[in-house]
C-alpha positions in Angstrom: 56.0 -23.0 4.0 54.8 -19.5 5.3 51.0 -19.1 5.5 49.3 -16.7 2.8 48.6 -13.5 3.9 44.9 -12.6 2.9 44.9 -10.1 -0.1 44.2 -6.5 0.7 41.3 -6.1 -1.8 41.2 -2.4 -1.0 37.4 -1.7 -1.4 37.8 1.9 -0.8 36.1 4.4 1.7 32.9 3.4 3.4 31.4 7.1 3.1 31.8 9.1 0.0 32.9 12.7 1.3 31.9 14.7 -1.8 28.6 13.7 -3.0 27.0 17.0 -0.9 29.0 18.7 -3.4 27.7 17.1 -6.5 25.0 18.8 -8.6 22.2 19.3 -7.2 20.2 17.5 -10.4 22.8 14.4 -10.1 22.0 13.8 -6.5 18.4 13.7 -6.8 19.0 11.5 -9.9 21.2 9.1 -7.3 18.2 9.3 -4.5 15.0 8.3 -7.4 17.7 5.6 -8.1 17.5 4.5 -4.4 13.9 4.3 -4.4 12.1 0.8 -3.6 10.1 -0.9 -5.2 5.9 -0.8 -4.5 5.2 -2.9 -1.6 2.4 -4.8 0.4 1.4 -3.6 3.2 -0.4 -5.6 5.5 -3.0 -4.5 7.9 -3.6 -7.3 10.9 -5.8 -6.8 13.5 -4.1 -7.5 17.5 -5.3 -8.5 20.7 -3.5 -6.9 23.6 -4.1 -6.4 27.5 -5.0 -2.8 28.4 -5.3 -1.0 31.9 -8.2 0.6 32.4 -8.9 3.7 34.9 -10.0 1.6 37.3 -6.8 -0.5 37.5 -8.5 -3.7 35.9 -7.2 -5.1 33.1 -8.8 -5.8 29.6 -8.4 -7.6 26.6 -8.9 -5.1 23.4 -7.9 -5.4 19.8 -6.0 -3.0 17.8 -4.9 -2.4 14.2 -1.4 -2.5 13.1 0.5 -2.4 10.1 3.7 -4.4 9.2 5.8 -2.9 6.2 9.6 -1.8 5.6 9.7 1.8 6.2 11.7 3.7 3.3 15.3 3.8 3.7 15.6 6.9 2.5 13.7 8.7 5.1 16.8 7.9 7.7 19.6 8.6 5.2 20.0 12.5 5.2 17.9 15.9 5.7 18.1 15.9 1.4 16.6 12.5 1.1 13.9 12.8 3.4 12.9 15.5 1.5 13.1 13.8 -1.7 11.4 10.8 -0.1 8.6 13.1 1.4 7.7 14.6 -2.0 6.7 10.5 -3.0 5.5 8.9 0.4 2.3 10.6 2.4 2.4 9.5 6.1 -0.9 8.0 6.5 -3.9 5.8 8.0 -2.5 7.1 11.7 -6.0 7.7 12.7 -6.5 4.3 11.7 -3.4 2.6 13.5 -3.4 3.9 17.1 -1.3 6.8 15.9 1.4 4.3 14.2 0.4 5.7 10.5 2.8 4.3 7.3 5.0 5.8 4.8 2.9 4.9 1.5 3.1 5.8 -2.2 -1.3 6.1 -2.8 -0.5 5.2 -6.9 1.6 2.2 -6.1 1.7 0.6 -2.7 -1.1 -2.0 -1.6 -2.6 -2.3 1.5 -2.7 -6.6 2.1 -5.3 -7.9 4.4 -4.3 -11.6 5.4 -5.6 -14.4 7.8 -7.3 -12.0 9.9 -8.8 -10.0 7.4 -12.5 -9.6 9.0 -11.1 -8.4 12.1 -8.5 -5.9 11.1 -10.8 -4.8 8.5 -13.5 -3.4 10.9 -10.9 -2.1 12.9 -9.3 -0.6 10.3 -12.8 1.0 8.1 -14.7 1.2 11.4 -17.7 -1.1 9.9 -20.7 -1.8 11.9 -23.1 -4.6 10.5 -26.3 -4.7 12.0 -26.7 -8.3 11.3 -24.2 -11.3 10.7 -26.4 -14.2 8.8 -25.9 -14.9 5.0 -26.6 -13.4 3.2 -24.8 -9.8 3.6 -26.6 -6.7 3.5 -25.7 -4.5 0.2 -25.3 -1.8 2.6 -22.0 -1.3 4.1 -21.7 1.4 7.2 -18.0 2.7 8.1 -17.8 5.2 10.3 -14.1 5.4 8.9 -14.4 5.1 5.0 -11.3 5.7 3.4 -11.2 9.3 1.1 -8.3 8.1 -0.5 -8.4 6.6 -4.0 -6.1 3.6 -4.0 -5.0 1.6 -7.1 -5.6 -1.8 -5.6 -6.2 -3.8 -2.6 -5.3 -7.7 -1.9 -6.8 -9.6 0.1 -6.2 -13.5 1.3 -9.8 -13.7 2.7 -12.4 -11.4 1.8 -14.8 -11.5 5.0 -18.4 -12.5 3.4 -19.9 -9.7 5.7 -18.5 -7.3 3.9 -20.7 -6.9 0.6 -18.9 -7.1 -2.8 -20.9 -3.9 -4.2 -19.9 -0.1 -5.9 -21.0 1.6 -2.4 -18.6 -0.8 -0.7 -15.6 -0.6 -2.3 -16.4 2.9 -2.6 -15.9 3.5 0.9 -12.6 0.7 1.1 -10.9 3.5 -1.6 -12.1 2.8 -4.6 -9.5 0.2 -5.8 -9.5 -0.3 -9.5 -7.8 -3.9 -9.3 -8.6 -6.8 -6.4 -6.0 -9.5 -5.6 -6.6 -12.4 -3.7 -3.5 -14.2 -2.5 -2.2 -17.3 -1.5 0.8 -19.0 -0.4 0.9 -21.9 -2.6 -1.6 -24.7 -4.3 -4.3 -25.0 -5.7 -6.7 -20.9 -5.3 -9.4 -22.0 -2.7 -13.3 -22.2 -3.9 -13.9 -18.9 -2.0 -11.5 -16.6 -4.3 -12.5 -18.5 -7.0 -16.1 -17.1 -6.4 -15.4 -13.6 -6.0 -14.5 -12.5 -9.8 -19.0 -13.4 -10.2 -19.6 -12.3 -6.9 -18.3 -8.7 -8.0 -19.5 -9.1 -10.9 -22.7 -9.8 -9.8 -22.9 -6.5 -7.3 -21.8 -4.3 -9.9 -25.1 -5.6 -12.2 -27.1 -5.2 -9.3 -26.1 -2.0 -8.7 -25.4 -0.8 -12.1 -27.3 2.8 -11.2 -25.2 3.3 -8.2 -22.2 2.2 -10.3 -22.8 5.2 -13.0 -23.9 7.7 -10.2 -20.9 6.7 -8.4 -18.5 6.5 -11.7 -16.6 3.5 -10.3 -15.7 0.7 -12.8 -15.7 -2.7 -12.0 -12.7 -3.3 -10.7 -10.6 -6.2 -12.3 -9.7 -9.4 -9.9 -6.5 -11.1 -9.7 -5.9 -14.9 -8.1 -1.8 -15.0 -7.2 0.3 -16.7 -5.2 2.6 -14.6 -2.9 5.5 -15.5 -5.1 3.6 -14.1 -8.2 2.5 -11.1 -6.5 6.2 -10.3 -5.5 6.8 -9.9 -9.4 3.8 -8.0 -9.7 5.6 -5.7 -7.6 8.6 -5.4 -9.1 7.1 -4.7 -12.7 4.8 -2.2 -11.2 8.7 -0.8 -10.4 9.9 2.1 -7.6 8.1 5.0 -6.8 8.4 7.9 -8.9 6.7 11.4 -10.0 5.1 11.4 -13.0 5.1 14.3 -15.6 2.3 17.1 -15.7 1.6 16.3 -19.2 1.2 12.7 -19.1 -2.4 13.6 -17.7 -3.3 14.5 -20.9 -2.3 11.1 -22.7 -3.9 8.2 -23.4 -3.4 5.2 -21.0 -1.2 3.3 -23.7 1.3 6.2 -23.6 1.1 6.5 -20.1 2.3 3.1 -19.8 5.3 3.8 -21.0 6.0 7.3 -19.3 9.2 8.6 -18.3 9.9 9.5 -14.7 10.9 13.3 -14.0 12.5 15.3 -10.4 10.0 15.5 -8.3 9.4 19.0 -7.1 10.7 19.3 -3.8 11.8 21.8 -1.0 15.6 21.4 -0.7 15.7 24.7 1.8 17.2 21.9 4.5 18.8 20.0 2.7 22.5 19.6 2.3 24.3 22.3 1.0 25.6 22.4 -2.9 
């Protein structure tokens, strides 16, 4: 009996020729399509041998951040465009000149094991004393002028205070999430929900001078905040408009083109 010969499925070509010739409004349709979802991003804190001038060798520590870079920066001139008008490249200042490609309304910045370490590297703090308990104070020489929409956390370094001024100056995050890999949350992320709490009614005045909320806090497991991720969905552009609705309607808003400079991209 003669062996059977595989079956030519015929999967077509591997590149699609035409799509530079597509609409313009189609293709950008095809790249929001493309877009990932929001993302942790996770700030740890390295220790690396450095030369020094006089030959000598030390050990230092460094900031670094570990994240998947957006596809669509590496696809064509047209979708780096399109990508740029939705990612900033940021924090390089911050990372030895390695900054990210984040989304400010949707992407997290993660601090993990290591948090008290690659968060003073990272916000440049300075305590002028380590016993409990904290000061309220909390001096950055790098406070971050960016206003993010949440940070997570799996330890949250008791030197740094839990006050208005000091997530003020760690970007104003509007909801806290303190992870974990699996198990029972630990005693210490248990606390922090009356711990914040407690900071913001200590420091109501600065609270309403500041105009900074309370921000809400979240105990997940990794697995959890994966989901959280995907229902906060891909990056996208939001209408003009929507600014003028009420948060329930901006739930629920539709995403629009981004505007974007398509002088290098592709031609129609």
């Amino acid at each position: 009996m003669a062996p059977i010969r595989p079956r030519n499925l015929r999967l077509g070509p591997r590149k699609f020729k035409l799509f530079p010739k597509l609409p313009i409004e189609l293709r950008l349709v095809i790249w929001e399509l493309a877009l990932p979802h929001a993302q942790l991003i996770s700030i740890k804190s390295e220790r690396g041998p450095h030369p020094t001038e006089k030959g000598k060798v030390v050990i230092t520590r460094a900031v670094a951040a570990w994240y998947k870079v957006p596809a669509l920066l590496h696809v064509s001139p047209e979708a780096r465009a399109f990508a740029q008008s939705i990612y900033q490249h940021k924090f390089g200042d911050r990372l030895g000149g390695n900054g990210v490609w984040m989304d400010l309304t949707k992407d997290i910045l993660c601090f993990g094991d290591d948090s008290y370490a690659a968060m003073v590297g990272f916000f440049g703090c300075d305590f002028e004393r380590t016993a409990w308990p904290a000061t309220s104070e909390l001096k950055c020489s790098k406070p971050l002028p960016e206003v993010l929409p949440a940070l997570a956390f799996k330890h949250y370094p008791w030197q740094f205070p839990s006050t208005p001024q000091a997530f003020a100056k760690l970007g104003r995050p509007q909801k806290l999430y303190f992870l974990r890999y699996s198990g029972k949350s630990p005693w210490s992320q248990e606390r922090m929900g009356g711990f914040i709490g407690r900071g913001w009614n200590d420091e109501a005045a600065e609270a309403k001078m500041l105009m900074y909320a309370k921000p809400t806090v979240n105990i997940l497991t990794y697995k959890k905040m994966k989901d959280v991720l995907e229902e906060i969905g891909p990056v996208t552009k939001k209408k003009k408009s929507d600014t003028h609705q009420t948060p329930e309607t901006n739930d629920q808003e539709k995403t629009l083109q981004p505007d974007i400079d398509l002088s290098t991209s592709l031609p129609t």
